[in-house]
TORZAFI-744128 format. One record per residue (C-alpha): x, y, z. Coordinates in Angstrom, 3 decimals. Layout:
N
(node (X, Y, Z))
...
This chain:
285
(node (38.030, 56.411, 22.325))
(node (36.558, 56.011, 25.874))
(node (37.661, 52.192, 27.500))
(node (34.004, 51.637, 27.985))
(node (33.325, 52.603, 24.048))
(node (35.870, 49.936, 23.206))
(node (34.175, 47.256, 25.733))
(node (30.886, 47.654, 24.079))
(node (32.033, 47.708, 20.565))
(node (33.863, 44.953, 21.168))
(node (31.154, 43.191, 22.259))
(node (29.090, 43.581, 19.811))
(node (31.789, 42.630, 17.256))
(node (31.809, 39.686, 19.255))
(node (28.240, 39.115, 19.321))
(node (28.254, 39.503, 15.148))
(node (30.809, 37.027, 15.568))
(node (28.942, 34.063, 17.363))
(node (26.391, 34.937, 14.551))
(node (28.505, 34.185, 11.911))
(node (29.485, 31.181, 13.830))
(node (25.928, 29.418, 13.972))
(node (25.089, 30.867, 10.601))
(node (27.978, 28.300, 9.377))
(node (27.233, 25.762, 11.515))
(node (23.630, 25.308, 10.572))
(node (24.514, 25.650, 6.263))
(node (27.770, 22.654, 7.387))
(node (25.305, 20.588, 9.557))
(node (21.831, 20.869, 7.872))
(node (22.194, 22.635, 4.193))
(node (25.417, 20.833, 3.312))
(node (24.063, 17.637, 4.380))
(node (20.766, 17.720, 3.335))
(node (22.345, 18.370, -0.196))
(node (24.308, 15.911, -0.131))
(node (21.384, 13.158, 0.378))
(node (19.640, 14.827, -2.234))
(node (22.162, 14.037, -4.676))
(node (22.702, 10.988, -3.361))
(node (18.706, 10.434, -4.036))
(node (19.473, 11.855, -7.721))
(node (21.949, 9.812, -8.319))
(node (19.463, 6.607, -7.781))
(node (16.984, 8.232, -9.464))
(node (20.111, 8.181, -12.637))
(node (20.294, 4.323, -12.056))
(node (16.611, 4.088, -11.789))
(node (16.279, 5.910, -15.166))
(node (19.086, 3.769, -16.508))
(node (17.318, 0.880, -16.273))
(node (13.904, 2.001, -17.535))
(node (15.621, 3.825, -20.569))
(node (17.470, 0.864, -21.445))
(node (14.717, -1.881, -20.861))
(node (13.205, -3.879, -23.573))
(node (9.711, -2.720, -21.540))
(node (10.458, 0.494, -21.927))
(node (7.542, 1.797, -23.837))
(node (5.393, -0.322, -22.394))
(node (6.944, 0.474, -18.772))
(node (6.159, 4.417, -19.908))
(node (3.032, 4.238, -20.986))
(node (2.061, 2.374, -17.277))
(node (3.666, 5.651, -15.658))
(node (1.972, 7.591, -18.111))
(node (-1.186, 6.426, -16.882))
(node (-0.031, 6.211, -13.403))
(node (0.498, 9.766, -12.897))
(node (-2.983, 10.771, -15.056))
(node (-5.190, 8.455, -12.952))
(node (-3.901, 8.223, -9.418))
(node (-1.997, 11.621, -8.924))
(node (-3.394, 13.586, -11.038))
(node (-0.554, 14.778, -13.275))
(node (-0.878, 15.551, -16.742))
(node (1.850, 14.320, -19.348))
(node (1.502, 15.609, -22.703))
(node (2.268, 13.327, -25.694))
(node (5.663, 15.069, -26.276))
(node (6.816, 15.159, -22.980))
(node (10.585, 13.381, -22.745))
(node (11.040, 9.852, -21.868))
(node (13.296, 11.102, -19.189))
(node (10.858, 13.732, -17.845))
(node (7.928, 11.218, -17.413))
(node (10.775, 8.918, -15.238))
(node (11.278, 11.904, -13.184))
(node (7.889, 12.975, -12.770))
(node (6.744, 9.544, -11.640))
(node (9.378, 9.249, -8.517))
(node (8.597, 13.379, -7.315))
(node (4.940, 12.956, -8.635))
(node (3.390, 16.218, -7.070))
(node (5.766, 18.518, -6.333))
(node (6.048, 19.787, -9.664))
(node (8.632, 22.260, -9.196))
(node (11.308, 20.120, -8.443))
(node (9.921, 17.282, -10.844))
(node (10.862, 20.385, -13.182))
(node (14.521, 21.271, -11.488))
(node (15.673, 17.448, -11.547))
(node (14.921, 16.261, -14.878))
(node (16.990, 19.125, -15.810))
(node (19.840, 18.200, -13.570))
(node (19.625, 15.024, -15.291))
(node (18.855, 15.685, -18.752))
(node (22.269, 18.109, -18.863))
(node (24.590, 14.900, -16.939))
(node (22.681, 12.192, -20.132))
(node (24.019, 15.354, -22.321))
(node (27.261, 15.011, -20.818))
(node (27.244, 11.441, -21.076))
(node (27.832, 10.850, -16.673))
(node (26.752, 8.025, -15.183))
(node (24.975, 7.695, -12.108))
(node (28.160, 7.114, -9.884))
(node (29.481, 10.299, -11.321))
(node (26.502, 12.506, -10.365))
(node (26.995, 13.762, -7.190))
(node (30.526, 15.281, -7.955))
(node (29.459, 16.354, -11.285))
(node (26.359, 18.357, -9.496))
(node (29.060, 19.769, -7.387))
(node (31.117, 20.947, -9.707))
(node (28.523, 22.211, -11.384))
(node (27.823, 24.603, -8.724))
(node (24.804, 22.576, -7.285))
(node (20.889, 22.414, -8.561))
(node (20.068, 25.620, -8.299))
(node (23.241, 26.379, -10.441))
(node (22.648, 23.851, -13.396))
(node (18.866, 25.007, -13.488))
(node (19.802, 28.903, -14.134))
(node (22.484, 27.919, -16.580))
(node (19.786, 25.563, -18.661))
(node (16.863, 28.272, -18.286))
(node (19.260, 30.834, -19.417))
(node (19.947, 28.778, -22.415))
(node (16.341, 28.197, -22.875))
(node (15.645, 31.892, -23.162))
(node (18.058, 32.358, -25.648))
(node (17.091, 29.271, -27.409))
(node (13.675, 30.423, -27.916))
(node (14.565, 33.640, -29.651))
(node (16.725, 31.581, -31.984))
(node (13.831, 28.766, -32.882))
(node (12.124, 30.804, -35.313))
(node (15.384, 31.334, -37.535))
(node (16.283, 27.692, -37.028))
(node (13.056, 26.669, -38.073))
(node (13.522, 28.301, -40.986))
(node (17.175, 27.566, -41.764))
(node (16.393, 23.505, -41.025))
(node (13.593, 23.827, -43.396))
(node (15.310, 25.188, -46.573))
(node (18.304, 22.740, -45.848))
(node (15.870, 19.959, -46.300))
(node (14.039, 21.414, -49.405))
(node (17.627, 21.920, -50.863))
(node (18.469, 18.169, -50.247))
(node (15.453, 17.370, -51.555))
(node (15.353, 19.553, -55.009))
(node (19.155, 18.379, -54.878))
(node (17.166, 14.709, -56.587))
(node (16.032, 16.847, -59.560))
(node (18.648, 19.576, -60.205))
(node (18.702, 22.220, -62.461))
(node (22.020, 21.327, -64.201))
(node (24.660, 18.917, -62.995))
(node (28.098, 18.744, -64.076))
(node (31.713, 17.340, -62.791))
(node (34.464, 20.081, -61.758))
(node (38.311, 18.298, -61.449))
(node (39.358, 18.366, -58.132))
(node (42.371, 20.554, -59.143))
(node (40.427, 23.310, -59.911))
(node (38.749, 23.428, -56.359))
(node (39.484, 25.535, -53.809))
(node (39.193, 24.773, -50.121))
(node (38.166, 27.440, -47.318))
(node (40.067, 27.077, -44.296))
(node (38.286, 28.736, -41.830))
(node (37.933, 28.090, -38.119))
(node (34.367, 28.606, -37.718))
(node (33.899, 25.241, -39.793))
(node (32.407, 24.700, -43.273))
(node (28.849, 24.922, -44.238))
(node (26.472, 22.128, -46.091))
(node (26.922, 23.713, -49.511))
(node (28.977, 24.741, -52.165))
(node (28.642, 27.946, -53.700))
(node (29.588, 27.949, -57.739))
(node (31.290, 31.289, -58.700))
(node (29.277, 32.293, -62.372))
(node (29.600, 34.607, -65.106))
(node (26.777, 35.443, -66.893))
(node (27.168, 36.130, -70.599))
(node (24.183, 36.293, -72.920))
(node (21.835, 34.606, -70.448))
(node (23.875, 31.882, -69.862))
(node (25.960, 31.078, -66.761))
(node (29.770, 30.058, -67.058))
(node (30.661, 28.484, -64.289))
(node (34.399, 29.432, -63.255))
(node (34.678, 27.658, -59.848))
(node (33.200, 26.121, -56.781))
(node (34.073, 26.689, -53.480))
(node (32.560, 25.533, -49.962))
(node (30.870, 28.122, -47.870))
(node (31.720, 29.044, -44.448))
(node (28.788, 29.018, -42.137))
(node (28.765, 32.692, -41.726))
(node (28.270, 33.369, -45.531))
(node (26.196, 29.760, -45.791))
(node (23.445, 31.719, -43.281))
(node (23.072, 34.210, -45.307))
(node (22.543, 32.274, -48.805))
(node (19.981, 30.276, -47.041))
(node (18.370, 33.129, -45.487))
(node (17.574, 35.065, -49.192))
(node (16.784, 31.601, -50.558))
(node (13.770, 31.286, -47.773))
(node (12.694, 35.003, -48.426))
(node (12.520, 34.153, -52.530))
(node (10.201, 31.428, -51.520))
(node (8.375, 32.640, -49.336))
(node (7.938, 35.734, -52.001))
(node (6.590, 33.032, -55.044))
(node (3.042, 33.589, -55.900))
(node (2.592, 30.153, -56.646))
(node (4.317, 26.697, -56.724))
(node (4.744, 24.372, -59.026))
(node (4.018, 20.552, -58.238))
(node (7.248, 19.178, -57.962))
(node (7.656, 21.898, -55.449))
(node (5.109, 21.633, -53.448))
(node (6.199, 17.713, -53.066))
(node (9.536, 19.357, -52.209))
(node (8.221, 21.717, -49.838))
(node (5.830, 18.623, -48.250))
(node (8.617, 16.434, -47.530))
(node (11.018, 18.752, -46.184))
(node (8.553, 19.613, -43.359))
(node (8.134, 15.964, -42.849))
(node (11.645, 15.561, -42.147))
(node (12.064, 18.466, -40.000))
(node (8.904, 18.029, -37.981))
(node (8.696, 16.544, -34.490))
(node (7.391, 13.449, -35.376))
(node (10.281, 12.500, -37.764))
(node (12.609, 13.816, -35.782))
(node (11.228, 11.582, -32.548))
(node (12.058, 8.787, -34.777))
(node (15.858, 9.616, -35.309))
(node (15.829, 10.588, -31.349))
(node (14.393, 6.826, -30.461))
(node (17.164, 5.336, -32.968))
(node (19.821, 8.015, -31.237))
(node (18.442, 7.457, -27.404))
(node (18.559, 3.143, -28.284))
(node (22.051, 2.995, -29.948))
(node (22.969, 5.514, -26.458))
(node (21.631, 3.089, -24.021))
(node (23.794, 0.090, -25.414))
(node (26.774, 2.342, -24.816))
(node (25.525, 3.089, -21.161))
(node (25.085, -0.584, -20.858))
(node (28.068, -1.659, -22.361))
(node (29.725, 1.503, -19.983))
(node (28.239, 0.030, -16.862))
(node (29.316, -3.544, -17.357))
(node (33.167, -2.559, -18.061))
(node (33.262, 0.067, -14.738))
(node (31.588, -3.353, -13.104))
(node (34.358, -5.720, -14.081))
(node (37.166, -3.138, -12.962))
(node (35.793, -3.121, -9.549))
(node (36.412, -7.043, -8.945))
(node (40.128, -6.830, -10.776))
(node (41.006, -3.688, -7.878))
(node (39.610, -5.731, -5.209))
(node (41.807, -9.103, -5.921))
(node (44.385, -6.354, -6.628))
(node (44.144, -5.101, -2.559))
């Protein structure tokens, strides 16, 4: 290779070089920072939602933002829109998008029981926003194409429990005579009773617990016989009406508001013990 061919490779080497160079300079001195007070504003958006969440006012404080966001920006909220979402929503108001993107950032940290002091290194080791939002709408999708099957499998659970009040025999086994399934996937809700049938009678010769697995499956052929009955017979159809009370959204919302209450006086009573170690380290210095 000609010394001139060298020169001018070398400079453009060179030139790719400086490239690089200002290509890392402006992600240190403008991405990198510009992150960084964006979790910092996420993280008082955490303390923000702290207090509202765990307010006496809260509904009432909710139902203002509610109204806020209809009347003056323009934002819809639908009734089952999260507590948490609405919070959000109110502070971005209308950029939408990353209304969307934060409430998820901070729905997965509640999840994960951080606290607002923990936030920015938890979004970091998370990978950043963009990071946590692919790895929740990935779990979305896949959610979805379960919620069909767990639908179904939450319904005939709670008609189960339900005919479980008027049974079609009930009878004591010793609890020698049990077995136990030791399996790592966990146990399942039931017990399945091992039968022989002899002149159209069943003799029951055990009772074990099912593993989830095998549990899935039971349930599954239980919801296909049902849904395969011509007809129902009043004490069913009482079954059947209160097992879709207790799985539907508004039932549920009611054990969520007991759950999200009895989690907000653990946040509370979380805040106020990180609050009294901070004076102990400073006499401690």
């Amino acid at each position: 290779m000609k010394k001139t061919q060298r020169i001018l490779i070398e400079q453009v080497l060179c030139e790719g070089d400086m490239l690089a160079q200002n290509q890392a300079d402006f992600y240190n001195n403008y991405i990198v920072k510009a992150n960084d007070v964006l979790y910092g504003h996420l993280a008082d958006l955490m303390r923000y939602s702290d207090q509202i969440l765990g307010s006496g006012y809260k509904l009432e404080i909710l139902s203002k933002m509610r109204s806020a966001l209809s009347t003056k920006h323009n934002i819809k909220v639908q009734k089952n829109t999260p507590d948490l979402t609405i919070i959000v929503k109110y502070v971005v108001r209308t950029n939408r998008k990353n209304a969307h993107v934060y409430a998820r950032v901070l729905d997965m940290a509640y999840r994960q029981d951080v606290m607002a002091d923990e936030l920015e290194d938890f979004i970091r080791k998370n990978g950043g926003i963009d990071r946590i939002r692919e790895s929740n709408t990935n779990l979305e999708a896949v959610n979805k194409k379960k919620a069909k099957s767990e639908y179904e499998l939450k319904f005939i659970k709670a008609l189960l429990n339900e005919k479980a009040a008027t049974p079609l025999a009930e009878f004591n086994i010793p609890q020698e005579w049990s077995n136990e399934v030791h399996d790592s996937m966990g146990v399942g809700t039931f017990f399945y009773p091992i039968c022989v049938k002899v002149l159209g009678g069943y003799k029951v010769v055990g009772v074990v617990p099912m593993d989830l697995d095998f549990e899935k499956q039971i349930l599954d052929r239980v919801y296909i016989d049902l849904g395969s009955k011509s007809s129902y017979s009043e004490v069913d159809k009482q079954h059947i009406a209160r097992a879709k009370e207790v799985i539907s959204p508004a039932y549920q919302r009611k054990v969520q508001e007991t759950r999200d209450r009895e989690d907000a006086i653990h946040r509370a009573k979380k805040r106020a013990a990180q609050q009294l170690v901070v004076p102990q380290l400073e006499l401690a210095t």
